[in-house]
N, C-alpha and C positions, 0 to 999 in steps of 0.2 A: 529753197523754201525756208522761212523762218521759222519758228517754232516761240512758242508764248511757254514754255517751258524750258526749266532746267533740269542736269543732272545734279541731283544734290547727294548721292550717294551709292556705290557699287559694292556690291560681298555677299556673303553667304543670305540663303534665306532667311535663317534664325536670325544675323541681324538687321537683317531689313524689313523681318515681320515686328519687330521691337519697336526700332525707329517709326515705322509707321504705325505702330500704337499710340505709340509716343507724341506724333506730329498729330492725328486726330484727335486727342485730347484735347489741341490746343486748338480745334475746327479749323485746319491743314489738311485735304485729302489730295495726299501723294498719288501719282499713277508708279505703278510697278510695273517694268518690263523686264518680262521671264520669257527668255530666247530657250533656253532649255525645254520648258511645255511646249511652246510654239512646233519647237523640231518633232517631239514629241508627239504630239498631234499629225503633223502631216508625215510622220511614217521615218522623219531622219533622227539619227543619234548624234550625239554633242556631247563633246569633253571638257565640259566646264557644269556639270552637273552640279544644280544648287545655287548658280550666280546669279541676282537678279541685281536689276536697276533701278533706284528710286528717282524717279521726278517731282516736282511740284512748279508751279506757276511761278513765273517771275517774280511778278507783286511781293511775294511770301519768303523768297529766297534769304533772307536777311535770319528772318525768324527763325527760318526751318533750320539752317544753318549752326544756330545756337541750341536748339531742342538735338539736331545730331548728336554735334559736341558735347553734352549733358549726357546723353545715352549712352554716346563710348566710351565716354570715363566711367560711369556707374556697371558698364558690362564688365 
């Protein structure tokens, strides 16, 4: 199956709640996938506590790309 979405970014919460402040600014809304809650929720434990995944839409990948890279360097 295809997906209309990319990975545009993986790490800690703290910088992937930035990045997507950051990408919303610029009316980018990333989806976040946080396998940690997930487990969390149905009852299992995960050793990667804190890691989530940012996505956004293809279309947008170019831009989101460049608002990252802008981010990392100022963190």
């Amino acid at each position: 199956m295809e997906s209309d979405y990319s990975k545009l970014y993986a790490g800690s919460f703290i910088v992937v709640q930035l990045i997507t402040q950051n990408l919303e600014k610029q009316g980018i809304t990333p989806i976040v996938k946080d396998e940690t809650e997930s487990a969390r929720l149905a009852g299992f434990g995960t050793p990667t506590y804190g890691f989530q995944e940012l996505y956004v839409h293809s279309s947008e990948k170019k831009k989101a790309e460049a608002i990252v890279a802008t981010t990392l360097a100022e963190f």
